[in-house]
C-alpha positions in Angstrom: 2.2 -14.5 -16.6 6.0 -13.4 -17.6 4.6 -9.7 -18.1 3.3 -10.4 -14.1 6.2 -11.5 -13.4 8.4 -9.1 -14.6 5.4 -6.1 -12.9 5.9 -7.7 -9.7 9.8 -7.9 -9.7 9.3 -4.2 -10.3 6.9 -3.4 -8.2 9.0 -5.6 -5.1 12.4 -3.7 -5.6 9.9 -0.1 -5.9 8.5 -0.7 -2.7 12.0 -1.7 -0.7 13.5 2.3 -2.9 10.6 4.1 -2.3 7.0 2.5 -2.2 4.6 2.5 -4.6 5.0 -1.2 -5.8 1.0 -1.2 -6.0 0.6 1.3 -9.4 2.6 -1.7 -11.0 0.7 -4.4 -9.8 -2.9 -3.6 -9.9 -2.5 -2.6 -13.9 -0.5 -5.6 -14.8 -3.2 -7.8 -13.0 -5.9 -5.8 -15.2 -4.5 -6.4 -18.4 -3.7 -10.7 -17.5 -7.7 -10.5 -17.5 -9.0 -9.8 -14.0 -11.6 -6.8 -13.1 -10.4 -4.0 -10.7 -11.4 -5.3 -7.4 -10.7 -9.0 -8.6 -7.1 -7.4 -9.8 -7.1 -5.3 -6.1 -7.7 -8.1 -4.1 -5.1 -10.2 -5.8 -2.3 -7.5 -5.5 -3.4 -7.1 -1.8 -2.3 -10.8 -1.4 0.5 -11.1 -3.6 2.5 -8.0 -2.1 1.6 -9.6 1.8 4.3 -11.5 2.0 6.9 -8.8 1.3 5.7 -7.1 3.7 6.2 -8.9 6.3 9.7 -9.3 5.3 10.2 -5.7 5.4 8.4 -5.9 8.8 10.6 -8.1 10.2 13.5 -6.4 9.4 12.7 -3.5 10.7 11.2 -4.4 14.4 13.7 -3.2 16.6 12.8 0.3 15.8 8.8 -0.1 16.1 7.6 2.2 18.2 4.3 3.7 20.3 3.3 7.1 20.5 2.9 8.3 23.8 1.0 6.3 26.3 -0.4 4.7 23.0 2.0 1.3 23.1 2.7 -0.2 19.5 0.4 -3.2 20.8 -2.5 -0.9 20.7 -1.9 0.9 17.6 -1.6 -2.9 15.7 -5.0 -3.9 17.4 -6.3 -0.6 15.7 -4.9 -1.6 12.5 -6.2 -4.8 12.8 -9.6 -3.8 13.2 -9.3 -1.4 10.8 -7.9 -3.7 8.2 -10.6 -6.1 8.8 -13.3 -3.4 8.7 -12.0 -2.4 4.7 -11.5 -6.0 3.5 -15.4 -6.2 4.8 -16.1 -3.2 2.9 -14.3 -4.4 0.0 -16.1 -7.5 -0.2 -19.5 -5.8 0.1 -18.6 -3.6 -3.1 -19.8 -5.3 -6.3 -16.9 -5.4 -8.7 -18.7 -2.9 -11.1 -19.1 -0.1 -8.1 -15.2 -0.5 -7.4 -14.0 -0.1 -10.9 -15.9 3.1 -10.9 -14.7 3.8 -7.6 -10.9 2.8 -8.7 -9.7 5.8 -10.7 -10.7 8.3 -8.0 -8.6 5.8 -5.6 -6.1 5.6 -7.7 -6.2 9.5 -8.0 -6.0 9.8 -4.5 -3.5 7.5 -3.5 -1.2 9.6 -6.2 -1.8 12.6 -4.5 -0.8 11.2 -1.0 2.3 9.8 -2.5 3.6 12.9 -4.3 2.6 15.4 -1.4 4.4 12.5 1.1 7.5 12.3 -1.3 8.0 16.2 -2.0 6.3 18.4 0.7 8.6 20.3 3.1 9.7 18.3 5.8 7.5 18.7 9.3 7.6 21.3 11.4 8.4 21.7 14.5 5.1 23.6 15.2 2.9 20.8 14.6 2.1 17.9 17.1 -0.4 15.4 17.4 -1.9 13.8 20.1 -1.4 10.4 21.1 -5.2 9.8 21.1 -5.5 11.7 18.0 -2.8 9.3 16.2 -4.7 6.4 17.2 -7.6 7.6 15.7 -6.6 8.9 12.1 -4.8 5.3 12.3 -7.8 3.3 12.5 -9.0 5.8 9.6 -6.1 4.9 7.3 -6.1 0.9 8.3 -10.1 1.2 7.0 -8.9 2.6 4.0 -5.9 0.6 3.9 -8.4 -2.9 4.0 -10.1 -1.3 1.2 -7.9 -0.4 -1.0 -4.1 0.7 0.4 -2.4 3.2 -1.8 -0.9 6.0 0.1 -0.7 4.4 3.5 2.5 4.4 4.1 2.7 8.3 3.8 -0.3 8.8 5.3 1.2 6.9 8.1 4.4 8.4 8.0 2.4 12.1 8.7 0.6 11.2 11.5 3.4 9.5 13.1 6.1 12.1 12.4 3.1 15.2 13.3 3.2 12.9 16.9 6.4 13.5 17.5 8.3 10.4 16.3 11.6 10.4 14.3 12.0 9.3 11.1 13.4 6.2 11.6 11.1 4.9 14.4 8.2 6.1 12.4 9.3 4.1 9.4 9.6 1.0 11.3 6.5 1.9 12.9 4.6 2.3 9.8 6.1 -0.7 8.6 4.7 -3.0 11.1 1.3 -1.5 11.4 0.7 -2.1 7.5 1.9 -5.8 7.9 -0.4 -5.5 11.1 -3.4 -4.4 9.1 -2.6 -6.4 5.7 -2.3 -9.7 7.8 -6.2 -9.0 9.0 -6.8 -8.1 5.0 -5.0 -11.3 4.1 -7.1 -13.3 6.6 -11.0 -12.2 4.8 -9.8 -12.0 1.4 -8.3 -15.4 1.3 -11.2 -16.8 1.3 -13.0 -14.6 -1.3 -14.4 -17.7 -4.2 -12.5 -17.5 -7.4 -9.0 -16.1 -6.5 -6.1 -16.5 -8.9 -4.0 -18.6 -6.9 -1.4 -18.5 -10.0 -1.8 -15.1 -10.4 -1.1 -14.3 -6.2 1.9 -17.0 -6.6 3.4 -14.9 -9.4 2.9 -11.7 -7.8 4.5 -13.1 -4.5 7.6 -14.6 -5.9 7.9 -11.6 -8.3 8.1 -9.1 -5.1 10.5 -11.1 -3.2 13.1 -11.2 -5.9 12.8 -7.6 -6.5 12.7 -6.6 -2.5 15.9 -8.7 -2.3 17.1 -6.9 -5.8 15.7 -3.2 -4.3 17.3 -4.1 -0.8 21.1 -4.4 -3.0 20.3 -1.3 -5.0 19.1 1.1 -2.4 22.8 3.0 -2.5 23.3 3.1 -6.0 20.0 4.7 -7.1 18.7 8.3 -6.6 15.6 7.9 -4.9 13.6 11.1 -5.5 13.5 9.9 -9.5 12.1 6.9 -8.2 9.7 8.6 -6.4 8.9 10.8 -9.5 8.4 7.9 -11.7 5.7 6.5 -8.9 4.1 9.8 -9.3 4.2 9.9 -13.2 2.9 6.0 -13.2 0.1 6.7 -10.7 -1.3 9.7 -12.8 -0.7 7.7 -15.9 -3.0 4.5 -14.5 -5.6 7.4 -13.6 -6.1 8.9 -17.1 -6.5 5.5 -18.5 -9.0 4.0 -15.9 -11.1 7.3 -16.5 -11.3 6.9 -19.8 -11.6 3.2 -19.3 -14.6 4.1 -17.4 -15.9 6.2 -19.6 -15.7 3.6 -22.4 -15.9 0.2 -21.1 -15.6 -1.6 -24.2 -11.9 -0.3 -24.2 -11.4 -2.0 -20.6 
């Protein structure tokens, strides 16, 4: 429980510097003796409340796209959310931890190519019907599993036409949106960790308050590297996990 602890104050203060808080949970909640979607669902509950602390804070500067109003946007995610904690449920625990390195994979590459690529041209433009659309995609995907959704966000949002700022906030509120509806099914999954979700919650307030007070003092690209290096790490290992479960 202190190594938990100590994840989740990581992974609290890496989400409010640069996101990613997820690569610190899910292993720590592997090796304190859960399986992967056990270990997924868990983190999914733990980081919630976080979340919508960083929500709050930043609700001035939600925004719509187009004639697409924010209201609509967080029914989508809602939906969408709902639709991947379904999904998530339906997908016995052996199925996801095959499914999890590839996940895992993916989510890595979404946060690297949203931490490092080029910033978005002018060029490209979205529209407002098409936003909503790859936004119910990545709520779905977000439900299931979640890594990567705040770049994936941030892409469609900025390729709309939103700033930076309002399409932080934006993306912000629509993951608290669509982690609420997540929060709302997998509560009542049978044998959750209530210790385990406690420790994880506490863990990630401390270390959003903690990230919130270091934000000026630490470069944030390295932090974004280390996410990256972490995320590839966890990857190797759950392949070769998979590939020898005994080593699990």
């Amino acid at each position: 429980m202190l190594i938990l602890f100590i994840a989740a104050v990581w992974a609290g203060a890496q989400n409010a510097l640069a996101g990613g808080g997820t690569f610190l949970t899910l292993p720590a909640l592997m090796a304190s003796g859960l399986d992967a979607r056990a270990a997924n669902i868990t983190s999914s509950l733990g980081l919630f409340p976080g979340q919508v602390n960083t929500a709050w804070l930043g609700r001035t500067l939600v925004s719509g796209v187009g004639q697409v109003s924010f209201g609509v946007l967080a029914a989508i995610s809602v939906l969408g959310g709902m639709i991947g904690a379904g999904l998530l449920l339906l997908t016995p625990p052996v199925v996801f931890a095959v499914l999890l390195p590839w996940l895992v994979l993916f989510a890595t590459v979404m946060f690297a190519w949203g931490s490092f690529r080029p910033p978005t041209t002018s060029g490209m433009h979205l529209s407002p019907a098409a936003a909503a659309l790859l936004q119910f995609v990545i709520a779905v995907y977000g439900g299931y599993f979640g890594g990567g959704i705040g770049f994936l966000m941030l892409a469609v949002f900025t390729a709309a036409g939103l700033g930076v700022r309002a399409a932080g906030a934006t993306k912000n509120g629509l993951a608290m949106m669509m982690n609420a509806s997540t929060v709302l099914i997998l509560v009542f999954t049978p044998g959750i960790s209530w210790l385990r979700v406690a420790v994880v919650a506490v863990g990630a307030l401390v270390g959003g308050y903690c990230g919130m007070l270091l934000m000026r003092r630490i470069n944030e690209r390295y932090l974004r590297l280390g996410v990256v290096v972490l995320g590839l790490t966890l990857t190797v290992a759950l392949f070769l996990g998979a590939q020898h479960p005994g080593t699990q």
